[in-house]
C-alpha positions as CSV (number, residue, x, y, z in Angstrom):
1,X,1.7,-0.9,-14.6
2,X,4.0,-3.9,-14.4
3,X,5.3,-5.6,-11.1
4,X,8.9,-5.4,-10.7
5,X,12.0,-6.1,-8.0
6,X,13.1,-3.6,-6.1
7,X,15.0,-3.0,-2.6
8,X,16.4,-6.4,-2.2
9,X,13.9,-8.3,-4.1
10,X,10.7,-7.2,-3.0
11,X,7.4,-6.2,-5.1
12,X,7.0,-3.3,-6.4
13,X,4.9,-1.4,-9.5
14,X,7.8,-0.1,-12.1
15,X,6.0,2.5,-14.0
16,X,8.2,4.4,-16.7
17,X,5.6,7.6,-16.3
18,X,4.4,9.5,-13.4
19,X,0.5,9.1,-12.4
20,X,-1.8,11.1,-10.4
21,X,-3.1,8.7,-8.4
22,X,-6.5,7.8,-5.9
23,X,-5.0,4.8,-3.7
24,X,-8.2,2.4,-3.1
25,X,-7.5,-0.5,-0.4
26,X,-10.2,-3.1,-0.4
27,X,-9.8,-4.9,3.1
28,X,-11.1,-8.2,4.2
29,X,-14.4,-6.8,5.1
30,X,-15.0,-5.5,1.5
31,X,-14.9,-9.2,0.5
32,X,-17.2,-10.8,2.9
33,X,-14.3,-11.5,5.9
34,X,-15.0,-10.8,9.0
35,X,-14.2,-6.6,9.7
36,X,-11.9,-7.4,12.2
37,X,-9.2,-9.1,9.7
38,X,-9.0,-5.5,8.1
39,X,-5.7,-4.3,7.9
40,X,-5.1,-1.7,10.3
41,X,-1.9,-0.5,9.4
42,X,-0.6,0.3,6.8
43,X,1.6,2.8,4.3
44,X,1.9,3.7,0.9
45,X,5.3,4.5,-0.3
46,X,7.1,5.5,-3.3
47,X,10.4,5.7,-5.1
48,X,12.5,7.1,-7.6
49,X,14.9,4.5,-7.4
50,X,13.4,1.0,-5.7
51,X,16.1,1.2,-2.7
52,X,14.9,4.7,-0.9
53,X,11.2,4.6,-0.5
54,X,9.1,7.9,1.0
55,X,5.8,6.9,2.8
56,X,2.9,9.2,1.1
57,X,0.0,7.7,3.0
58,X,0.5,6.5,6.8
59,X,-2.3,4.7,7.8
60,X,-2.7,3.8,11.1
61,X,-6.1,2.5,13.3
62,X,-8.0,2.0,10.1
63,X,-11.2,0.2,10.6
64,X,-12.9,1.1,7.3
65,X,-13.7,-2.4,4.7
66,X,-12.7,0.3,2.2
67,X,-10.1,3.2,2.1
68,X,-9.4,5.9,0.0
69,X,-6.0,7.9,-0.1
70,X,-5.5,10.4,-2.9
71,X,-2.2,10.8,-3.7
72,X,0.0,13.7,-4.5
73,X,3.5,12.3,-5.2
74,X,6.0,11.0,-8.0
75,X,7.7,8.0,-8.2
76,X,9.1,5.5,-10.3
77,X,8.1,2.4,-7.9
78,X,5.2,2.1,-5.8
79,X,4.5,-0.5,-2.7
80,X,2.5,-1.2,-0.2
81,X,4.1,-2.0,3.3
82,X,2.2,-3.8,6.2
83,X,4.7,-3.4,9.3
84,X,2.3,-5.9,10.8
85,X,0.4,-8.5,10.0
86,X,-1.9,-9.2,12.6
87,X,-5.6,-11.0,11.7
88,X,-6.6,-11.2,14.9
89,X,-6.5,-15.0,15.3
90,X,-5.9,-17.5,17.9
């Protein structure tokens, strides 16, 4: 699915069909970082229009190197939001 710009310029995927998707989030761990750089927080959200986004996976506390989140939603653009970025350092 291409990357496109959406809600004031942001990234988001622009797909011109609708999927059924399994999110998969690799975290730092998952790559050889240190666990405790994982993102914690985190939420999948969706859009029919790239300006009003619906969150269809909240994530919150996770400490898993690797997360799966089935999905059951439609959308034209997809993105994932971070309200925090926090690695834990210094």
């Amino acid at each position: 699915m291409p990357l496109g710009k959406a809600d004031g310029g942001r990234d988001a995927v622009h797909a011109a069909t609708v999927y059924q998707v399994k999110f998969t989030l690799r975290h730092a761990g998952a790559g050889g970082e240190d666990s405790a750089w994982n993102t914690r927080d985190f939420d999948l959200q969706v859009s029919t229009d790239g300006s009003s986004w619906t969150t269809v996976v909240p994530a919150r506390g996770n400490t898993a190197d690797v997360s799966n989140h089935p999905v059951s939603a439609s959308g034209r653009y997809v993105r994932l939001k971070v309200p925090q970025q926090d690695r834990g350092i210094g």
